[in-house]
N, C-alpha and C positions, 0 to 999 in steps of 0.2 A: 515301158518308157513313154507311153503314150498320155502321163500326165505333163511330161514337157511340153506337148501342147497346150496346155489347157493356156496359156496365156492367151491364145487366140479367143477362147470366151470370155475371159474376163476382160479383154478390152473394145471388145463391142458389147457386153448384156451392161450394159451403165444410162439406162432413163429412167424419169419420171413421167408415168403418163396418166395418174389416178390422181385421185386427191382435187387439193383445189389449189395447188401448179402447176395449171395449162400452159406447157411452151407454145413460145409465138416467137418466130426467128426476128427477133427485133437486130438484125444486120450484122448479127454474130458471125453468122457460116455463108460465105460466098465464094462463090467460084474462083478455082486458081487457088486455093489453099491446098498448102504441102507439107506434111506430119510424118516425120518420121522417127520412131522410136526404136529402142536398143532392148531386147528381151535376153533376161541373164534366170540362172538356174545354181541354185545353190543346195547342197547336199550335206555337206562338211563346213558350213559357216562361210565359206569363201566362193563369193559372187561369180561366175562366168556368164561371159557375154556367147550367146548361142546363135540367135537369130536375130533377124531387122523384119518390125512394122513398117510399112506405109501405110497414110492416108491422106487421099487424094482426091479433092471435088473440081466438077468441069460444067460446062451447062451444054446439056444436049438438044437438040429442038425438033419435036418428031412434026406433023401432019398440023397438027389442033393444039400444041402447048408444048411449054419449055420446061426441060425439068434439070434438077440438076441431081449429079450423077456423082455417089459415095461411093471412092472406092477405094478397099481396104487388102494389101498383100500381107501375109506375111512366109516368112524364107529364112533355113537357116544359113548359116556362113558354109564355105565350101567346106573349110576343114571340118563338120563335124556333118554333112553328107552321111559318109558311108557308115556312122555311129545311128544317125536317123534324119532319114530328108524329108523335108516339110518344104513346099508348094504350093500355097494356100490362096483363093483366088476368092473377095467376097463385093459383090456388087449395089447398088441400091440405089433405085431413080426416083425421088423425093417430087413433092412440091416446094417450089423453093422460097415459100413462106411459111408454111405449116409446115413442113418437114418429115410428111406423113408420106411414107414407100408408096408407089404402084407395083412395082416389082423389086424382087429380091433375085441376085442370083448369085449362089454357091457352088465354086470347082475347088477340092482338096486332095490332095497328092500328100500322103505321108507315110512314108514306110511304102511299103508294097497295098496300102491300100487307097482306093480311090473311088470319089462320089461325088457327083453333080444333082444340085436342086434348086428348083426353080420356084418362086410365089410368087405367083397372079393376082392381086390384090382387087377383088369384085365388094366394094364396101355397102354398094346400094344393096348388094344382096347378101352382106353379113359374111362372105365369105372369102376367102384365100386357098384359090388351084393352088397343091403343093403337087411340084412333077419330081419324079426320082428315077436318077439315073445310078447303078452301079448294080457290083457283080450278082445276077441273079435279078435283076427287076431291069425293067427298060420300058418308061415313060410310065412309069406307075403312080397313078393321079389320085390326089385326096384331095376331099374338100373339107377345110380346117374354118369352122365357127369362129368371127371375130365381132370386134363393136369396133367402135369408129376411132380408137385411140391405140390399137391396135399397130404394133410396130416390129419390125425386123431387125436382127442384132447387127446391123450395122447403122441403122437408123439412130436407133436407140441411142448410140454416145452422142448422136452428135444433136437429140434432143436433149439433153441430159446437161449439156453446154451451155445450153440458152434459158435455165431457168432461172426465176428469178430471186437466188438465195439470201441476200440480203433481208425480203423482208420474212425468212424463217428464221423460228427460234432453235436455237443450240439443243438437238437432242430431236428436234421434228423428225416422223418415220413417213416416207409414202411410199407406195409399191408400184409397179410396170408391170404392164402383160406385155412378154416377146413371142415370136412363133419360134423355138426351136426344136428342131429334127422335128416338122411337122404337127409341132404339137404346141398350146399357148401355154409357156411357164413364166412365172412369176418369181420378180426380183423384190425384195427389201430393202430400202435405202434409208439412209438415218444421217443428218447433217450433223457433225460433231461442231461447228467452226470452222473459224481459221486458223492458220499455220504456214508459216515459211518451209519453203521447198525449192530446193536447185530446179532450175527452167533451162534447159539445153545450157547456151554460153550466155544465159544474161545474166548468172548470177541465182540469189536466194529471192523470191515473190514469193509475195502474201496471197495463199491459198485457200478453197474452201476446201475442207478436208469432208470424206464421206466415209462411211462401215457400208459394206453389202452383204447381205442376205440370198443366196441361192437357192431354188427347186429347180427339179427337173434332171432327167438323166444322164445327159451330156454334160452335167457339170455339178454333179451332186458329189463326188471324190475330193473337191476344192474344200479340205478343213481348215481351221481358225480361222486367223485374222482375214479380211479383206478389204482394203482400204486404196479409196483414190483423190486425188488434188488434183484438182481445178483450179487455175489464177482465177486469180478476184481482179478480172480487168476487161476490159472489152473485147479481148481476145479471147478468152475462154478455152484455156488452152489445157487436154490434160495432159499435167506435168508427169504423174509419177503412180506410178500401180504396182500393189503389193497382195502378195497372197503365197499363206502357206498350203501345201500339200500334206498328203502323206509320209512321201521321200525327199522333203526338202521344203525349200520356198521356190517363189518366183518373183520377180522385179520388172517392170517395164518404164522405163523411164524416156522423156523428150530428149531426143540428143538435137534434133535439127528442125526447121520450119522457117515456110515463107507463106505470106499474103498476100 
């Protein structure tokens, strides 16, 4: 049952950070933004709502600079607990123009299993301490090769937000290197258009709609479709995420949000 999670990857692995659309937070993502989405699992054609996303930025201020602080839960409803408990805790302190991590950090509770990890983002020396905590290893350190556009899956949607679609053409592909489980894998994005799509209670907005492409082993079981919307508005909001499994689909949709 452990593809039920997979929605937690698929709604943070969503940037663009190759190509020639370099995000620049032109005042998209600021502090005090409140995202929360409704993740449903379908098997037999008929959608259940299982767990709740949040996503939640704040601005943190350490010693020598401000940063502001992505933070991403997800959690299922009580009633389906004892079927499979997810406890998902995902972090990320940005620059809050560039939007580029210093740190990453990962605590996940699901099922009877559980793992904490941590990235240290050293860019001037190309690389990213990854620390691993869980059964059998304890503070077990890698150093993970990166370049400068180099991003964390939580970072990633919310660079992913700010680019600037408009001037791509219908069918444009670019790809993202993220670190996941230690390791940098690559997404594939391809911008179909627009499209109208339900936005929590506002109604149908006009959306860019995206296809994703995954590597990587944490999320390489995610077959067919993969698709996400984004309002076409200054708020950059994702509305709506879809992706087949194996045993079923998956939905993530906006139900609530404030700025």
């Amino acid at each position: 049952m452990k593809n039920l999670i997979l929605f937690t990857s698929i709604i943070m692995c969503l940037s663009f950070t190759k190509g020639t659309n370099t995000p620049s937070n032109n005042g998209y993502i600021k502090s005090g933004e409140n995202l929360t989405f409704t993740a449903s699992y379908s098997m037999s054609g008929i959608m259940t709502d299982i767990a709740e996303v949040k996503m939640i930025t704040s601005t943190i201020k350490t010693k020598t600079r401000e940063l502001l602080r992505l933070k991403c839960t997800a959690s299922t409803y009580t009633n389906w607990d004892s079927f499979f408990k997810v406890r998902d805790l995902y972090e990320s302190y940005v620059d809050p123009i560039s939007l580029k991590p210093s740190l990453y950090k990962r605590s996940i509770e699901e099922g009877t299993y559980k793992k904490e990890l941590k990235y240290l983002f050293k860019r001037k020396s190309g690389i990213a301490v990854s620390t691993l905590n869980k059964k059998g290893y304890k503070d077990y350190k890698v150093d993970v090769p990166i370049d400068s556009k180099t991003l964390d899956i939580v970072s990633s949607i919310y660079n992913a937000r700010i680019l600037d679609y408009e001037s791509m053409p219908k069918g444009a592909t670019t790809v993202l290197d993220v670190i996941v489980d230690s390791e940098v894998q690559t997404v594939s994005i391809k911008y179909l258009g627009k499209e109208s799509v339900q936005v929590a209670k506002d109604g149908k907005k006009e959306c860019y709609k995206l296809s994703l492409a995954f590597g990587g082993k944490e999320i390489e079981d995610i077959k067919g479709g993969k698709y996400i919307w984004i309002t076409a508005d200054n708020d950059r909001l994702p509305a709506l995420i879809k992706a087949d499994i194996p045993v079923g689909s998956i939905q993530i949709r906006l139900s609530n949000y404030t700025k």
